[in-house]
VOTORBA-907781 format. One line per field, with one value per residue (C-alpha): x, y, z; residue in one letter. Coordinates in pm, 1 decimal. Last residue first. Example, Ala and Ser with C-alpha at 12.3 -4.5 7.8 and 13.67 -1.06 7.14 Angstrom:
<rozas>
c1 (1367.0 1230.0);
c2 (-106.0 -450.0);
c3 (714.0 780.0);
res (S A);
</rozas>
This chain:
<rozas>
c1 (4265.8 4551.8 4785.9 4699.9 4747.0 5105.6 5227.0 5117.3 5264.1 5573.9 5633.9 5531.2 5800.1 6014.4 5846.1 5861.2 6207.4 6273.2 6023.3 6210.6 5926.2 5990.2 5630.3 5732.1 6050.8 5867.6 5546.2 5789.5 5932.4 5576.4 5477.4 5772.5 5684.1 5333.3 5355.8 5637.0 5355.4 5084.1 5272.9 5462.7 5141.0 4998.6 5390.9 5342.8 5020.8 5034.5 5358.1 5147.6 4849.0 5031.0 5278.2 4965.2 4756.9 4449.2 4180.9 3946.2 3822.2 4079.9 4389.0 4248.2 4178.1 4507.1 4713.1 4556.0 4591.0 4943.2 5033.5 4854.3 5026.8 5316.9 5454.4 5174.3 5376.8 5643.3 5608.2 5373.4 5161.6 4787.8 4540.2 4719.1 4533.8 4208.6 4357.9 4448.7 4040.0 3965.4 4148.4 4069.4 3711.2 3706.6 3960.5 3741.9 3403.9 3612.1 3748.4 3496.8 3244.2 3503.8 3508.1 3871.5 4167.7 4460.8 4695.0 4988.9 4907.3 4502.5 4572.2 4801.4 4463.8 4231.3 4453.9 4456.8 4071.0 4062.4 4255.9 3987.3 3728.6 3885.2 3925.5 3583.3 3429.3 3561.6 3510.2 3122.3 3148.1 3286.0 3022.2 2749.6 2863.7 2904.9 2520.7 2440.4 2622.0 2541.3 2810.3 3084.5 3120.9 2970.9 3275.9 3501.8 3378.6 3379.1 3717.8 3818.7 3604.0 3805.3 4081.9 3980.0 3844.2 4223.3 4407.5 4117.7 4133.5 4527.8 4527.8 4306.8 3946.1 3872.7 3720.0 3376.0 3421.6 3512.1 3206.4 3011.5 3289.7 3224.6 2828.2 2821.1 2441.6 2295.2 2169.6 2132.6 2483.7 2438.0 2331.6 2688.6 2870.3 2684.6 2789.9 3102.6 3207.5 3003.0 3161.3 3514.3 3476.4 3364.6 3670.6 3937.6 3858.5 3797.6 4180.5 4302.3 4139.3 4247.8 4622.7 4609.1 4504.0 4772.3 5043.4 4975.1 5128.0 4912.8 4825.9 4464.7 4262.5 4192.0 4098.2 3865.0 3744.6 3675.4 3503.7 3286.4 3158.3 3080.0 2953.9 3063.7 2966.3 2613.9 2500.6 2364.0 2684.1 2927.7 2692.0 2723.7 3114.1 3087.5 2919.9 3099.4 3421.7 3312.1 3146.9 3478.4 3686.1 3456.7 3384.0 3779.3 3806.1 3539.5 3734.1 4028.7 3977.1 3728.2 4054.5 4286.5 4085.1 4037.5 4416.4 4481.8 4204.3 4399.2 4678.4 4570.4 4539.3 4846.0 4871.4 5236.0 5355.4 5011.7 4889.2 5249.9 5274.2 4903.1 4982.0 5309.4 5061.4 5034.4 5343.5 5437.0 5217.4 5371.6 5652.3 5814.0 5910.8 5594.2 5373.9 5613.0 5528.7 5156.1 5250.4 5429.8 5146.8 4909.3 5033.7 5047.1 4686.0 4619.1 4818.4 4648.1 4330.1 4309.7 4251.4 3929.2 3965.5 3646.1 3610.6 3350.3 3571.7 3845.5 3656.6 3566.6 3928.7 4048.7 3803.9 3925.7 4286.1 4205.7 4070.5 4386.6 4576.5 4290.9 4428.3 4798.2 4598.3 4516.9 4807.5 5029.1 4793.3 4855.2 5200.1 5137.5 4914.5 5223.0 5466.5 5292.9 5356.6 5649.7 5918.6 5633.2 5586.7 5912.6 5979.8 5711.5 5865.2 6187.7 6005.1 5873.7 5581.3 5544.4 5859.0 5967.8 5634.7 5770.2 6159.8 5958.1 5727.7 6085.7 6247.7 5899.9 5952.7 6305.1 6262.2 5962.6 6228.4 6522.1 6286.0 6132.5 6533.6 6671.2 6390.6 6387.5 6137.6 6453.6 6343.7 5944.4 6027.3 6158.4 6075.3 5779.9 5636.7 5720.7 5515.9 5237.2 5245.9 5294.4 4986.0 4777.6 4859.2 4687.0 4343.1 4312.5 4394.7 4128.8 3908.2 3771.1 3966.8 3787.0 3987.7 3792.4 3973.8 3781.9 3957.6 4149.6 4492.2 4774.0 5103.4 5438.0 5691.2 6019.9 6177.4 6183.5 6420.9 6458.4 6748.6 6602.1 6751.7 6470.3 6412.4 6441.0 6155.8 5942.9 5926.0 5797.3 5520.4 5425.8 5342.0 5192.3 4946.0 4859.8 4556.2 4426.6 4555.8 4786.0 5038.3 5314.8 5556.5 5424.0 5372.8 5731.7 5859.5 5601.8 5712.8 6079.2 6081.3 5832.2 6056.9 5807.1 5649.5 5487.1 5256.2 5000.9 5184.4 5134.5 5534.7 5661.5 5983.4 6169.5 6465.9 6246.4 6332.2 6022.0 5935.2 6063.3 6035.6 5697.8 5631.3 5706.6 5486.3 5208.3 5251.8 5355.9 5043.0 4803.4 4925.0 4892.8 4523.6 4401.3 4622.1 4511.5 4788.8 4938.0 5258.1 5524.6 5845.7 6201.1 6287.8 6147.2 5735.7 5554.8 5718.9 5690.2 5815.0 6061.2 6132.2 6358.7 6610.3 6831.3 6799.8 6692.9 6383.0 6297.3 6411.7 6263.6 5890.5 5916.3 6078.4 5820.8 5542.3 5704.9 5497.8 5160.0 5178.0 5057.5 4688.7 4603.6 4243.6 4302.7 4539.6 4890.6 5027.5 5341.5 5504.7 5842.7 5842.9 5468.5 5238.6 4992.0 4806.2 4914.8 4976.0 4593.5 4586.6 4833.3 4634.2 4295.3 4478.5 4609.0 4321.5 4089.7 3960.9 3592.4 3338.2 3289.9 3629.4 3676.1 3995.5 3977.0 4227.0 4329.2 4610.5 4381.4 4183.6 3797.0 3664.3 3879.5 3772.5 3359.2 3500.5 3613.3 3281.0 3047.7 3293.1 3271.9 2893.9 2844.2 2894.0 3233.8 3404.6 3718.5 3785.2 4190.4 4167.7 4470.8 4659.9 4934.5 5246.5 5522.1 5283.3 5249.5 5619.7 5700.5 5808.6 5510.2 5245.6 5289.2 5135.8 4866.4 4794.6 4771.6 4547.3 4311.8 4267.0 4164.4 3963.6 3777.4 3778.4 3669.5 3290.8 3242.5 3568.4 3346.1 3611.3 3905.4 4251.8 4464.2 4732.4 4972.7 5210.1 5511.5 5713.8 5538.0 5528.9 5273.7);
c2 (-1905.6 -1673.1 -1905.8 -2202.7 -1913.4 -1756.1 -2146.4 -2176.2 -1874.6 -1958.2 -2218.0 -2022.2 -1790.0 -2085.2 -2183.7 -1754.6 -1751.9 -2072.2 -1921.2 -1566.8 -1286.6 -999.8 -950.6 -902.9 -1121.6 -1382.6 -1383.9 -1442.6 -1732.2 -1888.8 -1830.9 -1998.1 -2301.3 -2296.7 -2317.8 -2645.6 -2820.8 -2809.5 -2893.1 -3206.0 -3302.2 -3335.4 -3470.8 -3745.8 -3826.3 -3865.7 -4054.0 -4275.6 -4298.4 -4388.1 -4647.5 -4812.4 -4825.5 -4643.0 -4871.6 -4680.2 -4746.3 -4923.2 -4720.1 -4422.2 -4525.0 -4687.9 -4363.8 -4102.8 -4271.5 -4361.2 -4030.9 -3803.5 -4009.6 -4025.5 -3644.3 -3517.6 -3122.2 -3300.9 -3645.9 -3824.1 -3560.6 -3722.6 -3462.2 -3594.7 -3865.1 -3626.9 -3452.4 -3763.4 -3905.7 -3563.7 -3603.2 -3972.7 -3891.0 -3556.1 -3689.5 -4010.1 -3861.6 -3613.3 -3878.3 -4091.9 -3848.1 -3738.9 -4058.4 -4245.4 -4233.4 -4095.3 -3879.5 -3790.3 -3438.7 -3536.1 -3654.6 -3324.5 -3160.7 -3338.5 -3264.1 -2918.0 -2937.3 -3100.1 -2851.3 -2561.3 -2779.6 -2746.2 -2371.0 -2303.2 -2584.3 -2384.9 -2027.8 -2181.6 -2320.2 -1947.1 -1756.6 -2036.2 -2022.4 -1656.3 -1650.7 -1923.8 -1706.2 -1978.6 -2201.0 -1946.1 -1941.1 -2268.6 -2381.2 -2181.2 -2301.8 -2633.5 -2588.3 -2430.9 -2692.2 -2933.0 -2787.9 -2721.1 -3114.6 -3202.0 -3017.0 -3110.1 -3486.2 -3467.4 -3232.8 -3429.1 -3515.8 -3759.2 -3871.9 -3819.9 -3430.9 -3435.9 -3560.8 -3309.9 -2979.4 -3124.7 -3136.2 -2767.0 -2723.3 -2384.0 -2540.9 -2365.8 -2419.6 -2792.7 -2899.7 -2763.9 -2972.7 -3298.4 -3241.8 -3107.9 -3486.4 -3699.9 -3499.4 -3535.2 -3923.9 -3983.1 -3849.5 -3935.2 -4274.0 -4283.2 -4115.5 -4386.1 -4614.3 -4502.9 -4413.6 -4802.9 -4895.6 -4677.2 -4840.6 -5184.3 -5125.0 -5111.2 -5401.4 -5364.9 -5657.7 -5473.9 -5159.9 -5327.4 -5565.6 -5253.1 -5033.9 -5325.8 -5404.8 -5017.8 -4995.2 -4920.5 -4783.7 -4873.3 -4505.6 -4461.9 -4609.2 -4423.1 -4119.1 -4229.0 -4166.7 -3867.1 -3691.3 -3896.0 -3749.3 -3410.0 -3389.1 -3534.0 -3248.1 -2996.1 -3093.1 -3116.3 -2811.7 -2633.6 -2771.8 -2689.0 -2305.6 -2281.2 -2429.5 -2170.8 -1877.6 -2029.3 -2016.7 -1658.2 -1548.0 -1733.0 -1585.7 -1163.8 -1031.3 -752.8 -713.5 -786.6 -995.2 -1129.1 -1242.0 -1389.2 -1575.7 -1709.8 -1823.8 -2004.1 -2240.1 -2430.7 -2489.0 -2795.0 -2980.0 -3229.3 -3264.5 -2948.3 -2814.7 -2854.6 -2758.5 -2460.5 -2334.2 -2356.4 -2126.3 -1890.2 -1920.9 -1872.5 -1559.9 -1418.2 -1490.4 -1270.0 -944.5 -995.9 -1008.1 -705.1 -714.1 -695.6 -870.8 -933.9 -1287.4 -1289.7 -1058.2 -1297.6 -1609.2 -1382.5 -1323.5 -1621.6 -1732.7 -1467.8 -1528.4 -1914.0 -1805.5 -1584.5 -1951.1 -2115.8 -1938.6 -2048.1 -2435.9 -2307.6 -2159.4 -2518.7 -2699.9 -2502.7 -2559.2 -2919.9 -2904.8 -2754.7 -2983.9 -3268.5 -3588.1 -3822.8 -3740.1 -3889.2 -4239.2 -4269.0 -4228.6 -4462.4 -4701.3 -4673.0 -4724.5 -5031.1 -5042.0 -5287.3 -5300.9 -4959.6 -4851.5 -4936.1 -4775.4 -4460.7 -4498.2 -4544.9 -4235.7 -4018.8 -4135.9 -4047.0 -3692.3 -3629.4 -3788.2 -3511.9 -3260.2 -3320.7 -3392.0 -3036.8 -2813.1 -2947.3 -3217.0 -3369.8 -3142.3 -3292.9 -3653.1 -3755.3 -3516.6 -3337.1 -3625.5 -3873.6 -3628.7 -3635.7 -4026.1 -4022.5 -3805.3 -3958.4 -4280.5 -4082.9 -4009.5 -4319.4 -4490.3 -4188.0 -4289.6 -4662.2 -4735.5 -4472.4 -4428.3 -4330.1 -4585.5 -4707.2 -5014.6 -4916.0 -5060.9 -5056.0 -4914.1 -4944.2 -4728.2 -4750.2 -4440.8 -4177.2 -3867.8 -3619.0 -3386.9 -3103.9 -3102.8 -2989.2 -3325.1 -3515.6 -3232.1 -3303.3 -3648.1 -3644.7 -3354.8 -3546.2 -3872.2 -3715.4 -3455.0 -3802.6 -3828.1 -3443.4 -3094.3 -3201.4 -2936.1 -2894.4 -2663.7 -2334.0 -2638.4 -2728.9 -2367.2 -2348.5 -2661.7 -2578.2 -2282.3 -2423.1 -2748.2 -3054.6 -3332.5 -3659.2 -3960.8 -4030.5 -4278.0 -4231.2 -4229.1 -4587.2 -4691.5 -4336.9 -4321.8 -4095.9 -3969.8 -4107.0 -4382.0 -4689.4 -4550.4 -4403.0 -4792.0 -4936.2 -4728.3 -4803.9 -5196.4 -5159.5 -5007.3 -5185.1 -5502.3 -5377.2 -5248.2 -5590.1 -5796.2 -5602.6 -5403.2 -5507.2 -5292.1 -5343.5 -5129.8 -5300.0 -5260.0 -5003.7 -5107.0 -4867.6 -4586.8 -4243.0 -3952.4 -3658.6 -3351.7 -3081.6 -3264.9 -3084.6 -3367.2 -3159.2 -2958.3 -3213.1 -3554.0 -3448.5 -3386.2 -3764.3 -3930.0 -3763.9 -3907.4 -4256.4 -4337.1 -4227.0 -4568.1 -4496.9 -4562.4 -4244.8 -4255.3 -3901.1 -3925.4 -3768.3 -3352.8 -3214.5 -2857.7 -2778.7 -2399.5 -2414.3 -2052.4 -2222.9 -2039.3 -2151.3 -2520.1 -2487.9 -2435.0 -2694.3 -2960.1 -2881.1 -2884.6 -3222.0 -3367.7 -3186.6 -2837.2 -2959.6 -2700.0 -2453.9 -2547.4 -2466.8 -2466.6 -2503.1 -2443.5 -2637.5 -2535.7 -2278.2 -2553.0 -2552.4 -2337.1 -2522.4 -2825.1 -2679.2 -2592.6 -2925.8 -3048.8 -2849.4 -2811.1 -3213.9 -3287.8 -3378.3 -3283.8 -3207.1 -2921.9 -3006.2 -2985.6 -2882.8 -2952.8 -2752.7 -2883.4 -2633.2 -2685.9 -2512.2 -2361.8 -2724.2 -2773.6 -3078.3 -3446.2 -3615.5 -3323.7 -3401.7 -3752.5 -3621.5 -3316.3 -3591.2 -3851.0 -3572.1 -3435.7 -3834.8 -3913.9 -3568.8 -3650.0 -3986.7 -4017.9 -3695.0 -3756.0 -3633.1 -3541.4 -3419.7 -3346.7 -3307.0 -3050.1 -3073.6 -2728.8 -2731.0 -2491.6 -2220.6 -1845.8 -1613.8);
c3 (246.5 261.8 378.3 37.2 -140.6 16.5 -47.8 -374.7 -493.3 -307.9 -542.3 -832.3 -766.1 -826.6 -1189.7 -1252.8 -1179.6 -1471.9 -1709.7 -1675.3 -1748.3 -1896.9 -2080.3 -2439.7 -2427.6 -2230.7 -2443.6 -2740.5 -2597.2 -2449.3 -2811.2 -2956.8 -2683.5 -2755.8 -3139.7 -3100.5 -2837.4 -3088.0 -3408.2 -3159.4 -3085.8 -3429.9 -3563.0 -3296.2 -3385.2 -3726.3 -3682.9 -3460.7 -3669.7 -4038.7 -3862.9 -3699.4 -4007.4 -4099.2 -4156.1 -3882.8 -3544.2 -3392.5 -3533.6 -3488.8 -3077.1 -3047.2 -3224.7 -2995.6 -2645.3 -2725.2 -2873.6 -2580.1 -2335.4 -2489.3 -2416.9 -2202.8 -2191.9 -1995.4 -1880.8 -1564.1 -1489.0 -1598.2 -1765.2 -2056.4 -2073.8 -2099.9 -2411.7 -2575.0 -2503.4 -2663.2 -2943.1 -3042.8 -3015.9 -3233.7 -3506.6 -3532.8 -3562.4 -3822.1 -4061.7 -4054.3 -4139.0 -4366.3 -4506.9 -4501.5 -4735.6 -4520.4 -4692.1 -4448.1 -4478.2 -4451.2 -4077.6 -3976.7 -4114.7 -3897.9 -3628.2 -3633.5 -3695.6 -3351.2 -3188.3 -3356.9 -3225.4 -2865.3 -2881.4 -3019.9 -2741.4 -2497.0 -2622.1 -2595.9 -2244.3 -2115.9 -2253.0 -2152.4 -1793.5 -1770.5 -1904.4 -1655.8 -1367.2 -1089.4 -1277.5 -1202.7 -860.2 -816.5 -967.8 -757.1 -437.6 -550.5 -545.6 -255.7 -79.2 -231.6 -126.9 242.4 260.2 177.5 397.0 675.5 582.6 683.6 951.8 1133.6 1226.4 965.8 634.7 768.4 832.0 497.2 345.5 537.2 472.5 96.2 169.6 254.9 252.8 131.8 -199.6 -513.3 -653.8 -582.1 -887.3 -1080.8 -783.5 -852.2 -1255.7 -1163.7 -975.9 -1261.9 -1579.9 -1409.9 -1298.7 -1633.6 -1802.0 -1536.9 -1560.1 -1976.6 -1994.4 -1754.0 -1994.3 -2295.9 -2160.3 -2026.4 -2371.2 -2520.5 -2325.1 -2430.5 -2762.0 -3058.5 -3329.6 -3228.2 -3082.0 -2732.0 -2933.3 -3146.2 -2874.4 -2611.8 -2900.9 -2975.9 -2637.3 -2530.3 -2931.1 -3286.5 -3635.9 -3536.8 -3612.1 -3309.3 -3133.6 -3333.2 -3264.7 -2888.3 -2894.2 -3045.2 -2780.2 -2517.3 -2685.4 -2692.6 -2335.9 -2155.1 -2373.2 -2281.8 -1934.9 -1843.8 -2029.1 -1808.5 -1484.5 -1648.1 -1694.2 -1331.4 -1157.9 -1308.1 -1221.5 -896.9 -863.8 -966.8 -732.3 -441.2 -578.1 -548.0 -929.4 -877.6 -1273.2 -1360.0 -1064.9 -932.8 -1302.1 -1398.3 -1046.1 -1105.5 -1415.8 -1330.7 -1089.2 -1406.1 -1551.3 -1306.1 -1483.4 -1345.2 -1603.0 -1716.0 -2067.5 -2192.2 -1881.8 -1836.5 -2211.8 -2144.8 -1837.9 -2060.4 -2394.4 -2111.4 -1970.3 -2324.5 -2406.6 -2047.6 -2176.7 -2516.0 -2372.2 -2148.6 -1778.3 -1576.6 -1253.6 -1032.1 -1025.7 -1294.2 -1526.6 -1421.1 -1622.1 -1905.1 -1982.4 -1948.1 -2217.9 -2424.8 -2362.8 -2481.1 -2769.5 -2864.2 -2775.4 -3065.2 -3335.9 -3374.1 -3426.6 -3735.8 -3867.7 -3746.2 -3948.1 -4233.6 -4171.9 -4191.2 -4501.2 -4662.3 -4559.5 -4706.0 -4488.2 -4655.9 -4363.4 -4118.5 -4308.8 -4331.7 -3947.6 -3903.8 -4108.0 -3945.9 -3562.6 -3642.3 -3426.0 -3090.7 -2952.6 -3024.2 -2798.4 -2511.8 -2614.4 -2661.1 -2361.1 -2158.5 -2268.2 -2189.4 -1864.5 -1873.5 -2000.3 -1705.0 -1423.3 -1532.0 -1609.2 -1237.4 -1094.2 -1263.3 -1156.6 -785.2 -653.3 -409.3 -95.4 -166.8 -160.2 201.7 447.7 338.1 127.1 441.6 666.5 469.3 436.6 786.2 833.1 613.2 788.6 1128.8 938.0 872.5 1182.3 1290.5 1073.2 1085.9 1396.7 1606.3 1883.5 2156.8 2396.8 2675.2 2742.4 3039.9 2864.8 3139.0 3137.3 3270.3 3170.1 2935.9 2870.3 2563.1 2623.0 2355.2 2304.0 2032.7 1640.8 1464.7 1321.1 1638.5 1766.6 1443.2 1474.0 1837.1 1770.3 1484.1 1655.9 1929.4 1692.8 1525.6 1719.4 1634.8 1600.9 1314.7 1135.1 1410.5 1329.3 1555.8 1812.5 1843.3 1872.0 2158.8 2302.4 2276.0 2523.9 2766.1 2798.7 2713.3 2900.3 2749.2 2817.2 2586.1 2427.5 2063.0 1923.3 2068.3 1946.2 1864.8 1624.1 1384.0 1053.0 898.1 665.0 817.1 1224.4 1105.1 932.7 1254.5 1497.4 1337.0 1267.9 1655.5 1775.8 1518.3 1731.1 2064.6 1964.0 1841.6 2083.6 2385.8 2582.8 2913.2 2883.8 3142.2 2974.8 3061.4 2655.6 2519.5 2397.7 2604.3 2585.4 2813.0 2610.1 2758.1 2510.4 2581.5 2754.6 3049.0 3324.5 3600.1 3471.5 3123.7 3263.5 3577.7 3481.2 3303.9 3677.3 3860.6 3675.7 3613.8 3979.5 3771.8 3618.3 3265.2 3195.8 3350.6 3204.5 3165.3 2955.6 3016.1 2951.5 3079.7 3024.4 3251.8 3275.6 3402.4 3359.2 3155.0 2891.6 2554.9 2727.4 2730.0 2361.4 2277.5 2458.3 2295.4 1928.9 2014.5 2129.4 1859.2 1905.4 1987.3 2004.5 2316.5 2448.8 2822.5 2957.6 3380.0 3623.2 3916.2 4190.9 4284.8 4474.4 4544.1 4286.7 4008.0 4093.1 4076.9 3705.1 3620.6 3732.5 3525.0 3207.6 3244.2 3305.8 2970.1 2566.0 2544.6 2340.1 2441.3 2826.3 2891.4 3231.8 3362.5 3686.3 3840.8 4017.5 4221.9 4534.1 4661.4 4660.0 4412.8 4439.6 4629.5 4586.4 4236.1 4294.2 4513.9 4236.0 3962.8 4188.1 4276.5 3889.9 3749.5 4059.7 3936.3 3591.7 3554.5 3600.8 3368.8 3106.2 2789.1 2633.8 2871.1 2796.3 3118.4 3116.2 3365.4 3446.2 3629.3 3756.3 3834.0 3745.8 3871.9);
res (X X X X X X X X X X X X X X X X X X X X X X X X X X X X X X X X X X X X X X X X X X X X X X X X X X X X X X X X X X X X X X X X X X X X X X X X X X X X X X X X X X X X X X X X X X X X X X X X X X X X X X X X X X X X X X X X X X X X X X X X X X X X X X X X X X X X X X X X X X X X X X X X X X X X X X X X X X X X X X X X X X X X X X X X X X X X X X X X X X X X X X X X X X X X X X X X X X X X X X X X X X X X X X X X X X X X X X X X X X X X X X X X X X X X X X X X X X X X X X X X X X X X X X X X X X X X X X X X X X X X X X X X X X X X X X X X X X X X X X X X X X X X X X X X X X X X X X X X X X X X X X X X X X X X X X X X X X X X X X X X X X X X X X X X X X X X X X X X X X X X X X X X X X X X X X X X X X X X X X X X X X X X X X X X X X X X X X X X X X X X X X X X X X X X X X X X X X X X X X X X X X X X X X X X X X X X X X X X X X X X X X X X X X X X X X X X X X X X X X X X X X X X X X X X X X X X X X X X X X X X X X X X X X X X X X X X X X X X X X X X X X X X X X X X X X X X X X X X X X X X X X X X X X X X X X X X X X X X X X X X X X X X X X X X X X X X X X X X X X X X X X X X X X X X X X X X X X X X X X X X X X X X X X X X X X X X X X X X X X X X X X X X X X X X X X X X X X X X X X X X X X);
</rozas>
């Protein structure tokens, strides 16, 4: 049976309100509407009293009233949409139950949609004309809120939460197949999106009055709803501009700027001397060296699918590296990454989200690698008095560097220790049945926000745990690691002796390890293509503070290191392209949607 208008109430917990809440809305409708035109849905999420109990007696007693039960708790939004699923109303309307809007604006909000001709109809409490008694604590977060969607969203709207709206059938379903958030910012989005799409929307002033039960929770849902805008925003406002030619564009002026930073501090003709002086031979050698650690890298890569089920050969897999290693040094953001998975699905049929974990486990044993490497030879400094926590922070503080390489060390440090301590709790865990991301996350918030970010983390530790419960997977894979990442330190050791430093080799190679890794994990930051800077400013500071090398001597040393490492993955990526007919600019794009079909699938 088809009506005309359908109400949906959402109910939590709503026990000594519901029923005065369901006879007021039928009376009202009763005013402006046949009796056989309307129906009244209590959309009951997942509560925890009397509720179901009485909403279903209501629906005993008068056809007009239907009952949704949730068994758990969809969300507001999500509990609304559902109902609305299966109403039989052309004209769509949902309001609190609290009915804190004047139920006289009632008629006037199912009319703007069924006589009017707008799709969307929104009551406001802050047009002009609106009566809105509204305590100063919640009226003021209201229109702080509401502001910064108008500032950072296309939105012409004034008031975007009032629970107070009515939708054309045809448009709400198109609507909800958009909408991301099933929670307190499902309003807000639902609004933003309908300007967006182009639908007539009505917003009018009403008068409402604050019944002081809110369940708000100001600690995370407010939260939960700014990481919604600031979604939103990135859809709207920063992700159509990330194209090929603006993230090259952005990573070549970045790495523009640390140049002209770091002019001020070196003088950039010495260091150029100091560079064309560096024996050509030892640099090809270093070149030879470093060639062997990508092979390494298509072992480890191997072993890593071989526990995820895929069993390809090496060479195929060393190849895919050198392309996506190639994408990281041509693009900023690391954009090269995902390129992988597209390579490993396209030639091989390896499913994405596989293609992805793969990826994760690689850098998450890298991450430990490099992290482990440095601390290691950070506390034989220490034991051997060489340096210390204090001493390490005034030598590099006091060194004739720019400023830029002590915020790379730092960052570098940051992401270090925050790496070792984040696998470390997730490589104890692999026993336990508990889900303490899912836990965590369900503390962040209710929304799509802190879910999108709880399923990614889950994803993740997922994928570690994968692999960690295998401890002879686990020590396979950690040992290629450390081959690969020794091998990039002797690289570096060599580019060192080409421009004829006279230190220990104890010196020497503490040094090389250290300054290495702590480049490595600056890297792990996307701000320039293939690390450009980062590595260099993190690499020079540290040599320069711990040894007598001079500045001139470290940073051409450390530019002609990376630039060794970066030049051998860019003719492999080449090669790998010929051999595998691959496109690096296709494969970036396909990498998109890569992304996209695995973040579906799971």
């Amino acid at each position: 049976m088809s009506r005309a208008v359908s109400v949906v109430l959402p109910a939590y917990n709503e026990e000594e309100t519901i029923e005065g809440t369901v006879e007021t809305t039928i009376r009202t409708l009763e005013g402006f509407l046949p009796a056989e035109d309307f129906e009244v849905i209590v959309a009951e999420d997942g509560c925890s009293d009397r509720t179901p109990e009485i909403a279903s007696r209501l629906a005993e007693e008068d056809p007009r009233v239907r009952h949704f039960h949730g068994e758990e708790r969809l969300g507001r939004g999500g509990a609304v949409e559902q109902a609305f699923r299966v109403s039989e109303g052309e004209v769509l309307v949902f309001f609190d139950t609290d009915l804190a809007t004047d139920m006289r604006h009632l008629e006037e909000l199912v009319e703007s949609i069924r006589t009017e001709g707008y799709d969307v109809a929104t009551g406001s409490r802050w047009m002009p004309g609106r009566k809105a008694d509204r305590p100063l604590k919640r009226g003021g977060a209201s229109r702080v809120f509401n502001g910064l969607v108008r500032l950072a969203l296309p939105s012409d709207l004034r008031d975007h939460q009032c629970g107070f709206k009515a939708f054309d059938r045809e448009t709400a379903f198109e609507l909800f197949d958009a909408v991301e958030d099933d929670h307190w910012y499902w309003d807000t989005e639902v609004l933003v999106r309908a300007q967006n799409m182009g639908y007539r929307v009505k917003e009018f002033p009403v008068e409402w009055t604050s019944k002081g039960d809110s369940t708000v929770d100001f600690s995370r849902d407010v939260l939960d709803m700014g990481g919604g805008v600031g979604r939103m925003w990135w859809e709207y406002s920063v992700d159509p501009r990330i194209t090929q030619r603006t993230t090259v564009a952005g990573g070549i002026l970045f790495t523009l700027l640390l140049i002209v930073f770091g002019a001020q501090f070196f003088d950039i003709g010495e260091v150029l001397a100091r560079m064309s002086e560096a024996d050509p031979l030892l640099i090809a050698l270093s070149a030879l060296v470093y060639v062997v650690s990508l092979p390494l890298m298509g072992v480890r890569y191997r072993d890593i699918l071989d526990e995820l089920g895929f069993h390809e050969k090496v060479g195929f897999l060393t190849g895919a590296i050198f392309i996506s290693q190639t994408g990281n040094v041509v693009f900023p953001a690391r954009a090269g990454d995902p390129i992988r998975a597209y390579i490993v699905k396209a030639r091989r049929n390896v499913p994405y989200p596989s293609g992805f974990a793969s990826l994760a486990i690689e850098r998450v044993f890298d991450l430990l690698m490099v992290t482990a490497l440095a601390g290691t030879v950070f506390l034989g400094l220490a034991a051997t008095g060489a340096t210390s926590v204090g001493g390490l922070y005034a030598d590099v503080v006091g060194s004739n560097v720019p400023g830029g390489g002590r915020a790379t060390m730092i960052a570098a440090a940051t992401v270090g220790l925050a790496a070792f301590a984040a696998i470390g709790v997730i490589v104890l865990s692999v026993r336990t049945d508990r889900n303490y991301v899912r836990a965590f996350g369900d503390r962040l918030g209710s929304g799509a926000s802190a879910e999108f970010i709880t399923e990614i983390a889950e994803r993740f530790v997922g994928d570690v745990q994968l692999v960690a419960g295998n401890r002879r997977a686990s020590a396979r894979i950690a040992a290629s690691s450390f081959a690969i990442w020794s091998i990039d330190v002797l690289a570096a050791i060599i580019v060192l002796l080409a421009f004829g430093v006279e230190v220990s080799w104890v010196t020497l190679v503490t040094v090389s390890f250290f300054a290495v890794s702590v480049g490595n994990l600056a890297k792990v930051l996307p701000l320039s293509p293939g690390g450009i800077g980062m590595y260099e400013g993190a690499f020079t500071v540290l040599v320069v503070a711990l040894t007598p090398i001079g500045a001139s001597v470290a940073l051409g040393a450390a530019i002609v290191d990376h630039a060794i490492k970066n030049g051998v993955t860019v003719l492999g990526g080449a090669g790998s392209m010929l051999a595998l007919n691959v496109s690096l600019t296709t494969a970036v794009e396909e990498s998109r949607e890569a992304r996209e079909v695995a973040a579906d699938s799971d």
